[in-house]
PAKEMI-660803 format. One line per field, with one value per atom (N, C-alpha, C): residue number from 1; residue in three letters; x, y, z. Coordinates in Angstrom, 1 decimal, decimal comma. Last residue first. Example, Ala and Ser with C-alpha at 12.3 -4.5 7.8 and 13.67 -1.06 7.14 Angstrom:
% PAKEMI-660803
seq [2 2 2 1 1 1] .
type [Ser Ser Ser Ala Ala Ala] .
px [12,8 13,7 12,9 13,2 12,3 13,2] .
py [-2,2 -1,1 0,0 -5,7 -4,5 -3,3] .
pz [7,1 7,1 7,9 7,8 7,8 7,8] .
END
This chain:
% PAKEMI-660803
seq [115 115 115 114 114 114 113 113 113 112 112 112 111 111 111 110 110 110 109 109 109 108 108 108 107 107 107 106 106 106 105 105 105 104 104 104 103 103 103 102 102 102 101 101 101 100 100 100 99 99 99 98 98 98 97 97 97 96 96 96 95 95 95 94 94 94 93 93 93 92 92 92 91 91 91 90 90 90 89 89 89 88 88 88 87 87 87 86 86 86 85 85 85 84 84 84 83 83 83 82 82 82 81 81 81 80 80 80 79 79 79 78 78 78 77 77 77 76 76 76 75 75 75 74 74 74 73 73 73 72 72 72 71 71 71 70 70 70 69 69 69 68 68 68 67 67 67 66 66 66 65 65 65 64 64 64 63 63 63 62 62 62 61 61 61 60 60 60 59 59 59 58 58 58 57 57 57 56 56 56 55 55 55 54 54 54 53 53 53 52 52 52 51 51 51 50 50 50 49 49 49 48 48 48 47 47 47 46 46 46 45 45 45 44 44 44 43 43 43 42 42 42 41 41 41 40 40 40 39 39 39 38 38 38 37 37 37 36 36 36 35 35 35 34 34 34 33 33 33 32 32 32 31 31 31 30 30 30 29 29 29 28 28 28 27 27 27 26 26 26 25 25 25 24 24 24 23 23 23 22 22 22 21 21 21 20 20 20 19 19 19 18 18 18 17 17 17 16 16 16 15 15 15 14 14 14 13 13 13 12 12 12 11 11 11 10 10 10 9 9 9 8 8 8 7 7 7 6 6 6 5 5 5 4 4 4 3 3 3 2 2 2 1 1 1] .
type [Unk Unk Unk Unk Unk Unk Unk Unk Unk Unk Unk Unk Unk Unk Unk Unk Unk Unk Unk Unk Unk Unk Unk Unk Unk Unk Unk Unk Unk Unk Unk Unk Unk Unk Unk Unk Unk Unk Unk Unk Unk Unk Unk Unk Unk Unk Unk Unk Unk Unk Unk Unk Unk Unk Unk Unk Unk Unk Unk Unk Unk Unk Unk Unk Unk Unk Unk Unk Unk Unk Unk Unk Unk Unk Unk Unk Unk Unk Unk Unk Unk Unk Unk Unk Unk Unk Unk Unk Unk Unk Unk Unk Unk Unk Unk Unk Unk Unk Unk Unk Unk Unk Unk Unk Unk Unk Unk Unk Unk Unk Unk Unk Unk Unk Unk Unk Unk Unk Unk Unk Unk Unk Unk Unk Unk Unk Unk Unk Unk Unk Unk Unk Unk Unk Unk Unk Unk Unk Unk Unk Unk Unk Unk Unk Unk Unk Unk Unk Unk Unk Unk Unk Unk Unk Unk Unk Unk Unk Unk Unk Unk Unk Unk Unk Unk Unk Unk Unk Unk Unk Unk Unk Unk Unk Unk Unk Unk Unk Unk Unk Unk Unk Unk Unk Unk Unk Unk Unk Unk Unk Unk Unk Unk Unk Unk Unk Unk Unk Unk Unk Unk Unk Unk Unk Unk Unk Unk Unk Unk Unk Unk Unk Unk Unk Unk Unk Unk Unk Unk Unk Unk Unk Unk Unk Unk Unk Unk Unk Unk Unk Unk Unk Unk Unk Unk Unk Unk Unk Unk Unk Unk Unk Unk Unk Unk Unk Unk Unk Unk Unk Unk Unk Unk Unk Unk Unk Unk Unk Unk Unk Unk Unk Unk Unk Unk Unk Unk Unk Unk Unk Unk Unk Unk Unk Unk Unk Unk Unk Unk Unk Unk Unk Unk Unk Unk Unk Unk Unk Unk Unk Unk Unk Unk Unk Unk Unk Unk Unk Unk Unk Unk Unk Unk Unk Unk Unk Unk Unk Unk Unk Unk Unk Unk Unk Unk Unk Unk Unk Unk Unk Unk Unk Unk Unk Unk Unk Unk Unk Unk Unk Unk Unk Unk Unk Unk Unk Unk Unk Unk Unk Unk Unk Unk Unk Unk] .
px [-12,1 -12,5 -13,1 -9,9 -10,7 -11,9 -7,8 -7,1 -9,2 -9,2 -8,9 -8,6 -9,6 -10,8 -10,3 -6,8 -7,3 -8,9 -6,2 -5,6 -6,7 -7,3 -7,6 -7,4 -6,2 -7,9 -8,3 -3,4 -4,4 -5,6 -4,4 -3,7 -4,1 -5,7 -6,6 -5,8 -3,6 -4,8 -6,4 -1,8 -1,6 -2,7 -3,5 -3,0 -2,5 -3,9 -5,3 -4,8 -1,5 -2,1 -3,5 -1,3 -0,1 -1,2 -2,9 -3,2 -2,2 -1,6 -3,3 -3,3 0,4 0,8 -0,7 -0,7 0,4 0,3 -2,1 -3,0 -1,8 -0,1 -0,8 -1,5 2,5 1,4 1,3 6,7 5,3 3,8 8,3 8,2 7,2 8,5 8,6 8,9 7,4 9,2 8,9 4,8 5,6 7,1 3,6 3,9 5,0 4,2 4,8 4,8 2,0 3,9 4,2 -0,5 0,4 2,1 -0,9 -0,2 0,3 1,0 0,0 0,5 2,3 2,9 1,4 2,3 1,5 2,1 3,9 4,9 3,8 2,0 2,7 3,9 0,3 0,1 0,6 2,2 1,0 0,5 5,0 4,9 3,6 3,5 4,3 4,3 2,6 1,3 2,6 4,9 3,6 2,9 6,5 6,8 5,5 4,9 4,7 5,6 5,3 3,1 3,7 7,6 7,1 5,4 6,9 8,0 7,9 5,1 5,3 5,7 5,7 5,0 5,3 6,8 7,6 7,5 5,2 6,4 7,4 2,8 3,0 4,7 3,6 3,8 3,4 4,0 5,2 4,8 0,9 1,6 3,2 -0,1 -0,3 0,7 1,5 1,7 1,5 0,0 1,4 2,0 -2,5 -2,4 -0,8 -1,6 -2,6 -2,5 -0,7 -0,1 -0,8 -3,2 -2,0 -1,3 -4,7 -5,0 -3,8 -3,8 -3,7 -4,2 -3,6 -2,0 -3,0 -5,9 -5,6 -4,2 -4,6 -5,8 -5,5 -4,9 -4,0 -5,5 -5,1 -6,0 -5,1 -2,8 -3,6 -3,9 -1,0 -1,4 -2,9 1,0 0,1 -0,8 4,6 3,2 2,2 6,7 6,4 4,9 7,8 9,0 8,4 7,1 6,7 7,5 9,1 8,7 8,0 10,2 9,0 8,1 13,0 12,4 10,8 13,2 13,8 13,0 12,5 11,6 11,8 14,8 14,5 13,6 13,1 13,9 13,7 12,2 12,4 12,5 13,5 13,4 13,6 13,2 12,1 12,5 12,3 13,6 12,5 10,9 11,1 11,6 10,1 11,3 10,9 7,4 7,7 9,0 6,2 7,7 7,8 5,2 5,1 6,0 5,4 4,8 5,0 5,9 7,3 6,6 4,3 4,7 5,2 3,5 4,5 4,7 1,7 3,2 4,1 -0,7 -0,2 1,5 -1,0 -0,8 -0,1 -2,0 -0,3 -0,3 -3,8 -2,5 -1,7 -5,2 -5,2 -4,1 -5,2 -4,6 -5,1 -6,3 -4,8 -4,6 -8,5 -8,1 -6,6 -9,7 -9,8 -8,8 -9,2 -8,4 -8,3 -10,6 -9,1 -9,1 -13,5 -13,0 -11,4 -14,7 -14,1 -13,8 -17,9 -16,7 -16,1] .
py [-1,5 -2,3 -3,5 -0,4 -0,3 -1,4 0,3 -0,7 -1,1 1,8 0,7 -0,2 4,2 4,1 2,3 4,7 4,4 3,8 5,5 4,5 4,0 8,3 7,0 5,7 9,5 8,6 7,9 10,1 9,2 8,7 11,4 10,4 9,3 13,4 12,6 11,1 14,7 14,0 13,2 15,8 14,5 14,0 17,6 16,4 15,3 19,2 18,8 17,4 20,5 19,4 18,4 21,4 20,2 19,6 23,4 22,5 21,4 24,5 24,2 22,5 26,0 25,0 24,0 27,4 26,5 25,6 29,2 28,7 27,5 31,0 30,0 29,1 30,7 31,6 30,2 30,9 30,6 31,0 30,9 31,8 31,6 28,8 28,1 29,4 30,2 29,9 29,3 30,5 31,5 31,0 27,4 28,7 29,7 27,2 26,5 27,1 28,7 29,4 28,5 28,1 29,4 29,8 26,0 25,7 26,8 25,4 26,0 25,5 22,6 23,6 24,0 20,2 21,2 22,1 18,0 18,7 19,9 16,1 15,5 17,0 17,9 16,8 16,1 19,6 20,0 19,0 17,9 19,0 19,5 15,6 15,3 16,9 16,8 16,1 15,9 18,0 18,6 18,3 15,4 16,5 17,5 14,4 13,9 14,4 16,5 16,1 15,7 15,3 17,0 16,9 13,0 13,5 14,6 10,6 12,4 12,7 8,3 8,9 10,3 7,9 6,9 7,8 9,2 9,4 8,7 7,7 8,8 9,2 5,1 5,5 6,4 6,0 5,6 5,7 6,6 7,8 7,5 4,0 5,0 6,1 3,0 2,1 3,4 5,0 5,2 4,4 3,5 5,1 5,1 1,4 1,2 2,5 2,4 1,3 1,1 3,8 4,3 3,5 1,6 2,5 3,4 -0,3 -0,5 0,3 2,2 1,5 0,7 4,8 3,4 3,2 8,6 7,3 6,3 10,5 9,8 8,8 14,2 12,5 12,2 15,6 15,5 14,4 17,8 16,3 16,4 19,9 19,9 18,3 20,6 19,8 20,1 22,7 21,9 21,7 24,4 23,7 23,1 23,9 24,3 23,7 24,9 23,6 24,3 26,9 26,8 25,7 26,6 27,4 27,5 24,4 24,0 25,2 24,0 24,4 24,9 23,3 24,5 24,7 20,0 20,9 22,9 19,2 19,0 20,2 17,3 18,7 18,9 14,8 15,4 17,3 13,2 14,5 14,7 9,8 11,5 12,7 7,4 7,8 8,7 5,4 6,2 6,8 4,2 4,1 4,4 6,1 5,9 5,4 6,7 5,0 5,5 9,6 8,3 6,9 10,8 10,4 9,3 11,6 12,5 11,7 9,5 9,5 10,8 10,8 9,2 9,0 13,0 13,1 11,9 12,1 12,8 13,1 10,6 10,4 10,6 12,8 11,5 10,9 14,1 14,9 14,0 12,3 12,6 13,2 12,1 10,7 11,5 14,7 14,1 12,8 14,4 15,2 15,1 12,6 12,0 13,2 11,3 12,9 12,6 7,8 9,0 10,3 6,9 7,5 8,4] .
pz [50,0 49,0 49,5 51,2 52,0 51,1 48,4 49,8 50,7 47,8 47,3 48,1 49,7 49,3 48,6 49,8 51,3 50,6 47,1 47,8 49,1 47,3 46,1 46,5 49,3 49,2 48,3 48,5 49,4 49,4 45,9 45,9 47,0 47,0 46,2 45,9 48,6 49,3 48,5 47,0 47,6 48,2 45,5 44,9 45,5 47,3 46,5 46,3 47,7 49,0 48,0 45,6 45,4 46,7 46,0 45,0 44,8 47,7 48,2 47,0 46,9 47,8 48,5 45,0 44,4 45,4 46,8 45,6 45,1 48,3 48,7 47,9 46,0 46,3 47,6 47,4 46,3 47,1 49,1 48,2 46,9 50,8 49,3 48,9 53,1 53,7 51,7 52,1 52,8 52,6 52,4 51,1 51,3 54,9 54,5 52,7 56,0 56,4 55,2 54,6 54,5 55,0 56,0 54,3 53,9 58,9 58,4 56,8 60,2 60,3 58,7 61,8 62,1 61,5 61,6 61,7 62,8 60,4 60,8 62,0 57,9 59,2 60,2 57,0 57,6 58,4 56,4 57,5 57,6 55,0 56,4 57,3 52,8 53,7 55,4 51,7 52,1 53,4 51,3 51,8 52,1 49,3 50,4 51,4 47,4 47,7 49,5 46,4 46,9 47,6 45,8 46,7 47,6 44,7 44,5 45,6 44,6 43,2 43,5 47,1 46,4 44,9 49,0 48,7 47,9 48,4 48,1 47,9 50,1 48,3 47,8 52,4 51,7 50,3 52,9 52,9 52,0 52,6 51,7 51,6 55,0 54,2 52,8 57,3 56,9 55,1 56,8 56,3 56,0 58,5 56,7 55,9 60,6 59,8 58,3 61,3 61,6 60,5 61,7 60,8 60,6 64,2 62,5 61,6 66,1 65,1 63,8 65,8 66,6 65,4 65,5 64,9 65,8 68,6 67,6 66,8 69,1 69,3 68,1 70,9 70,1 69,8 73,3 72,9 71,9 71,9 72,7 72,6 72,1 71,1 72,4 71,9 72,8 71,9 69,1 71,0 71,3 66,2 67,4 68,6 63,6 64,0 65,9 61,9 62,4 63,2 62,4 63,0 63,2 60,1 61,5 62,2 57,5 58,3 59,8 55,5 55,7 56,4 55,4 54,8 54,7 58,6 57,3 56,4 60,8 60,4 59,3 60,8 61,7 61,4 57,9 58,7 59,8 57,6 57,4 58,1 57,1 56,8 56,5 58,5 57,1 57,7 60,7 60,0 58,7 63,5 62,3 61,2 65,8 65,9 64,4 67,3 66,8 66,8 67,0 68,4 68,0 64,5 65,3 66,8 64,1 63,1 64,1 65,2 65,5 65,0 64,3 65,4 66,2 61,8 61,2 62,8 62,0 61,4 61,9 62,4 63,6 62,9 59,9 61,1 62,7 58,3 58,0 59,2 58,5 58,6 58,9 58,4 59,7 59,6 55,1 55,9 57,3 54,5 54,2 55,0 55,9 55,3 55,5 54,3 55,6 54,9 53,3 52,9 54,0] .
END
């Protein structure tokens, strides 16, 4: 069994250097300032995992919108779950537990698909 969270932040390194074709702001809503000026290179997954993950990550965003707004700016954007609580005006505990929820969604998937 992989740790969906390692899977997601080789992901979400692989989808920020523009190979991922999920459809998403690169500035996404209300974050524009926290976005970092310059990336620091970070290990990407390989393209067909890349491509199998992204495929999950669209139907996240197909079932839960907000989840897959989440998973894009923590993995994909880097941006902490605390700013991203922070700039919501919600707890950290709200913004943990939607991550909870997209990343069971994923692995639900990634564990089926993997079958």
């Amino acid at each position: 069994m992989r740790d969906i969270d390692e899977t997601l932040e080789l992901w979400g390194a692989w989808a920020a250097s523009d190979n991922s074709g999920v459809d998403f702001s690169p500035i996404a809503a209300g974050f524009r300032g926290l976005l970092p000026q310059a990336s620091k290179s970070r290990q990407q997954c390989c393209d067909d995992e890349g491509i199998m993950i992204d495929g999950c990550v669209a139907r996240l965003r197909k079932y839960k919108p907000e989840e897959f707004e989440l998973v894009i700016m923590h993995y994909v954007f880097n941006i902490s779950l605390r700013s991203i609580a922070k700039r919501r005006k919600c707890s950290d505990g709200t913004v943990r537990k939607e991550m909870q929820t997209a990343l069971g969604f994923l692995e639900g998937l990634l564990s089926w698909i993997n079958e």
